[in-house]
N, C-alpha and C positions, 0 to 999 in steps of 0.2 A: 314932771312925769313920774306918777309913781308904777315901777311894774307892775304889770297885771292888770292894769284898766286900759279898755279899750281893745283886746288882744286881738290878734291873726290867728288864723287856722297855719298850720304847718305846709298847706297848698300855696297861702297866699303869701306866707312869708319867703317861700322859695320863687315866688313868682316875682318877687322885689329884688334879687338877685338879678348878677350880670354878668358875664364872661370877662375875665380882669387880666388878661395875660397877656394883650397886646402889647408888645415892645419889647417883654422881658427876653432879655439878648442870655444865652449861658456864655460862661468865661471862654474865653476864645485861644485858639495856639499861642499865642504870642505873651499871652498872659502864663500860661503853663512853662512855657521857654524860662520865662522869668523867675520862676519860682525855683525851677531847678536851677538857677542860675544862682540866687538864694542862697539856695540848700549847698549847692557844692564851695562856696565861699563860705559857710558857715564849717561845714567838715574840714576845709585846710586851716580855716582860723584853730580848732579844735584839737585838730593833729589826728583826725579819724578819716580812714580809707574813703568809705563809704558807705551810704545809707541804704538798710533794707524797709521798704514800703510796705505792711503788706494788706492782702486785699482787702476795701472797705473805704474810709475815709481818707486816709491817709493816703493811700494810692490814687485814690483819686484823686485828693488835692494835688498831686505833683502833676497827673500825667492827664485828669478827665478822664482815667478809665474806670468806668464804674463797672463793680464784680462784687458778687457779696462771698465773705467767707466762709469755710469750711472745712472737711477735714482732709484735703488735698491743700496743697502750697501752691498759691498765686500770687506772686509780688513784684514789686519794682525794685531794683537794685539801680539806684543814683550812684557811680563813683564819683571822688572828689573834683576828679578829671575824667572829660571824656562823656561818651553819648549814653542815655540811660539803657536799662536793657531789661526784659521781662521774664521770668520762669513762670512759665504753667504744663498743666499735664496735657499730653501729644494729643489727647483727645477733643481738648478744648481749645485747638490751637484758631480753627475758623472761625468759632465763635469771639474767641479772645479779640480777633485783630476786628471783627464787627465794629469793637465797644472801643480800642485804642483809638484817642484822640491826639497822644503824643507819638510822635515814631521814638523806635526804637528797636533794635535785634529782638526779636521773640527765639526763647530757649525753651524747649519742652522735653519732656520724661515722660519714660514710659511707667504704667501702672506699676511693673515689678521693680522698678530701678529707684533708685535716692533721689529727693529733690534736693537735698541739703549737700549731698557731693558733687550734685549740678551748681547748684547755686557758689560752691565752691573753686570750680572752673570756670565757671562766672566770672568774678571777681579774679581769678589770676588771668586772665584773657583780657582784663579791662584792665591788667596792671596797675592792682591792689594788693602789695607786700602781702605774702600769708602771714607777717606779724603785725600786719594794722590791726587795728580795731575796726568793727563793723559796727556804724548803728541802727539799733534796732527798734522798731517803730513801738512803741508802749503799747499799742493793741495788738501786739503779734502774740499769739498762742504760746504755750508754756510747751507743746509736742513740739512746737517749729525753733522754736530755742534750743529747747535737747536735742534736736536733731542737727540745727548750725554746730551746738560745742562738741556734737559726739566727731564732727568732721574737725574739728582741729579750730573752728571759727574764734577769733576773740571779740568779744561784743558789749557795747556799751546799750544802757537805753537811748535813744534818739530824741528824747525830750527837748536837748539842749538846743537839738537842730527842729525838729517839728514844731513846738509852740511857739519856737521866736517868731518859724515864718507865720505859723496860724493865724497866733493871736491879732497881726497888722493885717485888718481887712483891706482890700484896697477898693476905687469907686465902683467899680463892677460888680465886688460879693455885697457893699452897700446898698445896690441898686436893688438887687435878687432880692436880698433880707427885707428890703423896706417896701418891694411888691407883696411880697408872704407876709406881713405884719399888714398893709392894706387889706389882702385878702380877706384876713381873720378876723379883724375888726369889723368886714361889714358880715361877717358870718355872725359875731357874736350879738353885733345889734338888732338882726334878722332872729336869733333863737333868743334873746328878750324877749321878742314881739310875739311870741307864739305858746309862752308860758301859759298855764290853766291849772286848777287842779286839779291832782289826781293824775297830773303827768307824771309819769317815771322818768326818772335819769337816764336808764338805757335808752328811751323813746325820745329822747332831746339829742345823745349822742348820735341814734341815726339821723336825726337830723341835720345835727353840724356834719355830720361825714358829706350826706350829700350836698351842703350849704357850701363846703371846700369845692366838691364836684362843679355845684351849678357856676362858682367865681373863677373853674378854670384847675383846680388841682385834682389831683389822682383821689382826692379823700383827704380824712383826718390823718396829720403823722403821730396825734397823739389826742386822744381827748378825758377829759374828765369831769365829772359832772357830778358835785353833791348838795343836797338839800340839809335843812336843819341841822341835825347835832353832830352829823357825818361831815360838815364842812370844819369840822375842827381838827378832822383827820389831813393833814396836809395832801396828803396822796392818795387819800379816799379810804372805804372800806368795801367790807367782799360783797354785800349786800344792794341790790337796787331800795330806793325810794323812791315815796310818792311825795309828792308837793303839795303843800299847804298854805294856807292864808299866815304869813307872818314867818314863811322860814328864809332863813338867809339861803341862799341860791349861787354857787362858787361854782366855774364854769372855768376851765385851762383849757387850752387847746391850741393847737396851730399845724401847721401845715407845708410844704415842700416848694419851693422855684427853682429849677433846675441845681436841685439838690440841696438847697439853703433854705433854713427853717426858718419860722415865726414862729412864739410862743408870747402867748397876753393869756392872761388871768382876769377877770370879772366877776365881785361881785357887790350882791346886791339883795333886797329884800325882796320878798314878793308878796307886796303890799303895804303895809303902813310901820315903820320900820320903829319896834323898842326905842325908849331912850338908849337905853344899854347897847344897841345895835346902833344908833345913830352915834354911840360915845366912842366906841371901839371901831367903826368905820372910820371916824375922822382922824383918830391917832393915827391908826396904819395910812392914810393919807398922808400925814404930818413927820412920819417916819420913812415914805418913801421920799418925799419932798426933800428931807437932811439928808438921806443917802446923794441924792441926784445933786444937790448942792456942793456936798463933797467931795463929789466924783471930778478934779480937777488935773490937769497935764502933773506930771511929776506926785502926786501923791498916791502913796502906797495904797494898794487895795483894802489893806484888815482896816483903813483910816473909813473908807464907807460904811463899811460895816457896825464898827464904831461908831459913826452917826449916826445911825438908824435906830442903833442899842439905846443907845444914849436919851434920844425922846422917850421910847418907852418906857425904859426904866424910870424918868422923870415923872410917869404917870402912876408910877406905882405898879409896875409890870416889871416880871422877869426876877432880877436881873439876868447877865448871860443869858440862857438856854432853857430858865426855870421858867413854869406854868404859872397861871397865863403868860404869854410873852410871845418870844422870837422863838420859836425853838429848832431853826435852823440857820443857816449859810445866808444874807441880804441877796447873794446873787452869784448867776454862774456866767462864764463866756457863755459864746453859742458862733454857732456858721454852720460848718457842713454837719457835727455835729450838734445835737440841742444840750450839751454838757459841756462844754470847752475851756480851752484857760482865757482869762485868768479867772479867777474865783475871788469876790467879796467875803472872804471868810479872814478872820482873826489870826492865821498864819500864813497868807497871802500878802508879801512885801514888795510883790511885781507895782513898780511905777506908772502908772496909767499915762499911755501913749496914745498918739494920734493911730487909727484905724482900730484898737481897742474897740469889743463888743460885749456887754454883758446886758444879764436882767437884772430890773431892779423889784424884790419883792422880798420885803421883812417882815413877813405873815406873823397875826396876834391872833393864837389858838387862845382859846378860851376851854376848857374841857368840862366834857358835858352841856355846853350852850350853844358852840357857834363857832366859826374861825374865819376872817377877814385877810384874804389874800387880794391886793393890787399889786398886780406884775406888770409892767413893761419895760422895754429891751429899751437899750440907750447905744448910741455910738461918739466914739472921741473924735471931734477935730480939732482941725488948726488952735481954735477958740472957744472950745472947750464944751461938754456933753451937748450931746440932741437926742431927741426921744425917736425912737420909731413910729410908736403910738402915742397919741396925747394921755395922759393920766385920764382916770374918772373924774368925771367931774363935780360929781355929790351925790350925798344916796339917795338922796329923790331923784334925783337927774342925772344917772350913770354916764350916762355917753351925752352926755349937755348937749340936748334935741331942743332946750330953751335956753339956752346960748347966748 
């Protein structure tokens, strides 16, 4: 199947879509229980009071309370011991208990009063020494810090305690992740199918947004879309394009399941694809392949990444970080956020464990020409990596439809 022959109109390719969200269950009480259960045996192992959550991911992974932040204080305070408890402003106190999934005391402030000398009485109320240590969730604000230490707070980052539990998905976030990576997948085989030229990038993105829509998601959680020489920009440029006969066609995107993402990359040519295009498509095939090989129980992340390097440079790419080549990271975590730990980068020694999630993608930027990004998401088990998404499966036959 080469792109572009045979196409669908954008009516008809929405019309091959299907509502895809039957089953998917979101993480449930018992699962959150656990987590703080987790969390406060990782704080007494630590010799730290207690953890502050604050609003956004991190809050939500502990409690399911989803809140996006701002420039009010809304958090979960975990102590080491004893039952979680919440600060937010008095105003939002109805709406707050809407969205709580986990119980827990709700503590609120008034507009003119401190949250940080609440959150202070917080913690000696839940009998946490005013000489422990507090930790503090790595996406907490730089005001909400200054304002813990101006109360007297001592505070560590929360890293130690947040990524341990992160990083170990359990079957549940698996499930979510690997309906969101289905979803995406038949989104992206559906905006193949409707390529032409003289289509614009922005005109494909509306597309995949409502292609998320039609399979059951809120929209795109992220998308990007470049044509010819703009596909050599890993993360795009400012500019829409148009499409042409023979341009490489790079397509990221993915999408939400009760708050756990998919993220797959695709590409591919649109139409009769260069040598040069078919040479550089197969490396980066051949360098996601030693990534995913590598990816084994016990071995250090920067060792993936390292394999991926390692082909390419073999081809006469790079080395490191130099053009043509890799010029970034092989890959990131991902779950509730689409950045998470661990990271396949070269000072990443975290040992790859079982529920472990990352993407595998060691894009070969060509500049000036082209860039060949395959991304798909992998998870650890018992016996060792499984894909989310199957790889490409050639550049004539992206999504191997002749199989």
């Amino acid at each position: 199947m080469t792109i572009g022959v045979g196409g669908k109109t954008a009516e008809q390719a929405l019309a091959g879509l299907s509502q895809m969200m039957a089953g998917a269950e979101p993480i449930g009480l018992a699962e959150y229980r656990a987590r703080v259960g987790a969390a406060q045996a990782l704080l007494r192992e630590l010799g730290l009071g207690a953890l502050y959550a604050h609003a956004g991911t991190n809050m939500r992974y502990f409690s399911g309370t989803v809140w996006h932040p701002s420039e009010r204080l809304v958090g979960l305070i975990i102590p080491a011991e004893g039952e979680p408890q919440y600060v937010a402003p008095a105003f939002e106190e109805g709406t707050l208990r809407e969205y709580m999934q986990l119980p827990g005391d709700l503590h609120v402030w008034q507009e003119h009063e401190s949250p940080y000398a609440l959150c202070r009485q917080v913690l000696a109320r839940a009998g946490v020494s005013s000489s422990a240590r507090l930790a503090v969730s790595e996406d907490t604000p730089l005001f909400v810090i200054d304002g813990l230490q101006r109360e007297g707070i001592v505070w560590v980052n929360a890293k130690p305690v947040t990524a341990a539990c992160r990083m170990h998905k359990s079957p549940a976030e698996i499930a979510l992740m690997q309906r969101a990576h289905d979803m995406t997948m038949a989104v992206h085989r559906a905006a193949a199918s409707m390529l032409r030229p003289g289509i614009s990038s922005t005109e494909v993105e509306a597309f995949i947004a409502a292609a998320h829509r039609k399979v059951g998601a809120t929209g795109s959680y992220f998308c990007i879309v470049l044509f010819g020489v703009a596909s050599s920009f890993p993360h795009g440029v400012k500019e829409a394009q148009l499409l042409r006969e023979g341009d490489v066609v790079l397509i990221d995107t993915g999408c939400l399941v009760h708050g756990y993402m998919s993220d797959i990359t695709r590409t591919y040519v649109y139409g009769e694809p260069s040598p040069r295009q078919r040479e550089i498509w197969n490396l980066e095939k051949a360098a996601q392949a030693a990534a995913f090989a590598a990816a084994q129980l016990g071995t250090p992340c920067r060792d993936v990444d390292r394999a991926a390097r390692a082909v390419i440079a073999a081809a006469g790419l790079g080395p490191g970080y130099q053009l043509p080549g890799l010029p970034h990271r092989t890959g990131h975590g991902c779950g509730l956020d689409i950045h998470e730990w661990p990271y396949l980068v070269d000072n990443d020694e975290t040992p790859l464990a079982v529920g472990m999630c990352f993407s595998n993608e060691p894009m070969i930027c060509v500049p000036g020409e082209f860039g060949i990004r395959h991304e798909d998401h992998v998870y650890m088990t018992a016996s060792g990596p499984r894909w989310f998404s199957q790889p490409a499966h050639s550049v004539d036959d992206p999504f191997g439809l002749q199989a």
